[in-house]
TORKOL-4160 file (C-alpha; in steps of 0.2 Angstrom, whole numbers, padded with zeros to 4 digits, m for minus):
121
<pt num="1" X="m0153" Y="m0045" Z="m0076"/>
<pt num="2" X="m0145" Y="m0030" Z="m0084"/>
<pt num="3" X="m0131" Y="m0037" Z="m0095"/>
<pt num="4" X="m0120" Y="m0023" Z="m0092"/>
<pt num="5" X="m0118" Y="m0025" Z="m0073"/>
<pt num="6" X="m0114" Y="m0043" Z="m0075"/>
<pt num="7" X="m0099" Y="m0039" Z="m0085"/>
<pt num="8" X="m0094" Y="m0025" Z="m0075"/>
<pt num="9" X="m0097" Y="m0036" Z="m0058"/>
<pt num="10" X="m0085" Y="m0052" Z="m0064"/>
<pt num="11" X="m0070" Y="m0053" Z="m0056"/>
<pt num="12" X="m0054" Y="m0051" Z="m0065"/>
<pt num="13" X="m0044" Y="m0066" Z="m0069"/>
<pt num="14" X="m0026" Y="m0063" Z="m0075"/>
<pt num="15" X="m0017" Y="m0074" Z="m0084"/>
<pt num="16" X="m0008" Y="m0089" Z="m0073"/>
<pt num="17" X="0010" Y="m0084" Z="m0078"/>
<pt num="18" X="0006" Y="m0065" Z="m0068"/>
<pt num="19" X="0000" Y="m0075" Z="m0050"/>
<pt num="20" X="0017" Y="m0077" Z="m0043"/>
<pt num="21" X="0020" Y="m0060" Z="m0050"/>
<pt num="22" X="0007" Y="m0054" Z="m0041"/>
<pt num="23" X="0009" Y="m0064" Z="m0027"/>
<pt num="24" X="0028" Y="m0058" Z="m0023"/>
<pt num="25" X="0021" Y="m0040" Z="m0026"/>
<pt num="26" X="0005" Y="m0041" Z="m0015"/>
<pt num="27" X="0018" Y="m0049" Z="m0001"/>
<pt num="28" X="0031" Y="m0036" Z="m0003"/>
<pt num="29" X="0016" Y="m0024" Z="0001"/>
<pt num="30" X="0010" Y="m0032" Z="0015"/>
<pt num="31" X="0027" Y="m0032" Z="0022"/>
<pt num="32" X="0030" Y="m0015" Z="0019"/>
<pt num="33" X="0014" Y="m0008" Z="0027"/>
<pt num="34" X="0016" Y="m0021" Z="0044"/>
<pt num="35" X="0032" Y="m0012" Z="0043"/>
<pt num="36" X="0029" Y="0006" Z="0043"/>
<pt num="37" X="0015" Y="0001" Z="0056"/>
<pt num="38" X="0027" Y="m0006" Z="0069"/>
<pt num="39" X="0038" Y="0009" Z="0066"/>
<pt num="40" X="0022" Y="0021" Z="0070"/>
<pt num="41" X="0019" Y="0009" Z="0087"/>
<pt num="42" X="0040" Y="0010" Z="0091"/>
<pt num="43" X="0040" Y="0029" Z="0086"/>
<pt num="44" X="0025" Y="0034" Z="0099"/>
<pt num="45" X="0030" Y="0021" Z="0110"/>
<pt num="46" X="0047" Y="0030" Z="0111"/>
<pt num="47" X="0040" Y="0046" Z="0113"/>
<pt num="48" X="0029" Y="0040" Z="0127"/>
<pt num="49" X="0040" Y="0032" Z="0136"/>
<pt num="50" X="0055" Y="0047" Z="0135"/>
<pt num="51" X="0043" Y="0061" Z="0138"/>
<pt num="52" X="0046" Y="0065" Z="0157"/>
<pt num="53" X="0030" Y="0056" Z="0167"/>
<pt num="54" X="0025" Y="0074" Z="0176"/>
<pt num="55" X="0020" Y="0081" Z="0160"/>
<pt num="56" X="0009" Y="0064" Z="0155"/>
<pt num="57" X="m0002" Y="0069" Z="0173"/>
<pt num="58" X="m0005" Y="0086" Z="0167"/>
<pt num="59" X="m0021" Y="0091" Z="0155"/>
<pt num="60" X="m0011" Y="0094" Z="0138"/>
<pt num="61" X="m0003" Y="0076" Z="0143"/>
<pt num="62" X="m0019" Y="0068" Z="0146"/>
<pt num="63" X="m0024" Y="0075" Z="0129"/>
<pt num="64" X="m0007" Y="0071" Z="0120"/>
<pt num="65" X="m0008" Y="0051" Z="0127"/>
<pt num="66" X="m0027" Y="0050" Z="0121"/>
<pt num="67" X="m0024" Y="0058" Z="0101"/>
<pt num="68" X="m0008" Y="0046" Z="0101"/>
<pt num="69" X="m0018" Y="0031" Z="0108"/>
<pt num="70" X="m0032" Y="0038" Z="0094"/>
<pt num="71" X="m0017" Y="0038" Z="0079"/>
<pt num="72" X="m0012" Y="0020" Z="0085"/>
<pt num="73" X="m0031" Y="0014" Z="0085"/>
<pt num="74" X="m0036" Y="0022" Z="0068"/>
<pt num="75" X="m0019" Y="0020" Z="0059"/>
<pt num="76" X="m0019" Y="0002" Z="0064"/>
<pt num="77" X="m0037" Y="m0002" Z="0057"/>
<pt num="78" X="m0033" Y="0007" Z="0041"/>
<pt num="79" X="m0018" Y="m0003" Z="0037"/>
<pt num="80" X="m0029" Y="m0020" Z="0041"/>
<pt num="81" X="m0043" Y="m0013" Z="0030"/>
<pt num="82" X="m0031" Y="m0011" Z="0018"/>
<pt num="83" X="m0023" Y="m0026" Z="0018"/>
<pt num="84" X="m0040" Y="m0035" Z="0017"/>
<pt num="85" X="m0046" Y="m0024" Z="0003"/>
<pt num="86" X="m0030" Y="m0029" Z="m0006"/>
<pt num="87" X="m0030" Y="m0048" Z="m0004"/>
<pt num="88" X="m0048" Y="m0048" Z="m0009"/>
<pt num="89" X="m0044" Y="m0040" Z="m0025"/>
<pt num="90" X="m0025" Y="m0043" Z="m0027"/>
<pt num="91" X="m0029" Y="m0050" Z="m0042"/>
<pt num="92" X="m0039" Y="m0035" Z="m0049"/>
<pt num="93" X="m0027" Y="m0023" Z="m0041"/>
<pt num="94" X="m0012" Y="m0029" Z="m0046"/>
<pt num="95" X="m0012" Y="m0035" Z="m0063"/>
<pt num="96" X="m0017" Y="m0020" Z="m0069"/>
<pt num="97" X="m0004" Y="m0013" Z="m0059"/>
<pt num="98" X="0009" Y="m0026" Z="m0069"/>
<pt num="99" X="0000" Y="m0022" Z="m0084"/>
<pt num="100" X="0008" Y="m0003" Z="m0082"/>
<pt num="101" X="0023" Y="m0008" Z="m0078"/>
<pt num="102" X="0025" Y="m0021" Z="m0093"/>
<pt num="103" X="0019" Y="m0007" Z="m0104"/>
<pt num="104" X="0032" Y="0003" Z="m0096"/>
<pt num="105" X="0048" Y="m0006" Z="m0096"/>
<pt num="106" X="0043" Y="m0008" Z="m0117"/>
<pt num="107" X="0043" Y="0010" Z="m0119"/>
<pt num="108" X="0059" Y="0013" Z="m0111"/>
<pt num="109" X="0067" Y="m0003" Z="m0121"/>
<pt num="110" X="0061" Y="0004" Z="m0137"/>
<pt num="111" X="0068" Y="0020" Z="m0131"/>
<pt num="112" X="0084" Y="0014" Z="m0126"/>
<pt num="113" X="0085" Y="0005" Z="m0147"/>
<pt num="114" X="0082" Y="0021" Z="m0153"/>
<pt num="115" X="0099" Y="0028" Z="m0159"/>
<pt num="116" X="0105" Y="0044" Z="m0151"/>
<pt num="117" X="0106" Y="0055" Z="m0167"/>
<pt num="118" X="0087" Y="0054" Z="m0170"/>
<pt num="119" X="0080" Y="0070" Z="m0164"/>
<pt num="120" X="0062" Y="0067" Z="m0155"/>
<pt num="121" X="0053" Y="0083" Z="m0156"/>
């Protein structure tokens, strides 16, 4: 066995103060793209249902219902995917995400200490 796949291969573990961070973030996430979903559903729904049904029976209709029937289908199994792919490695994806972030917030607090007559060139 190749020691370098075995290292590569093992999951990511991050530290047990980060899981309800990661937990509130992964949820927030979820909610957000179950949202925008149901706005795709109610936006093409809407349209659908105000679009005058004579024009629904003609060709272009007919081809408008099925590529909106085809953005509902594929845009819905995309954002399950997604959310799968993410709660099978939300603990991968988003410490490293909170790593970022931590690093991020430090540079801004040390920048925010810094006085304001030090000229950074």
């Amino acid at each position: 066995m190749d020691p370098s796949k075995s290292t590569s291969q093992q999951k990511h573990t991050p530290h047990a103060a980060l899981l309800p961070r990661i937990k509130r973030m992964y949820a927030r996430d979820r909610w957000m793209a179950l949202g925008a979903l149901v706005a795709l559903w109610a936006t093409l729904g809407y349209v659908y249902l105000s679009v005058p049904h004579g024009f629904l029976g003609s060709p272009v209709g007919i081809v408008l219902t099925i590529a909106g029937a085809l953005v509902l289908l594929f845009n819905s199994a995309s954002v399950f995917a997604m959310l799968r792919h993410y709660g099978e490695d939300r603990d991968h994806i988003y410490g490293i995400d909170i790593h970022h972030l931590d690093e991020h917030r430090a540079r801004q607090q040390q920048a925010a200490l810094r006085p304001a007559h030090v000229d950074v060139r």
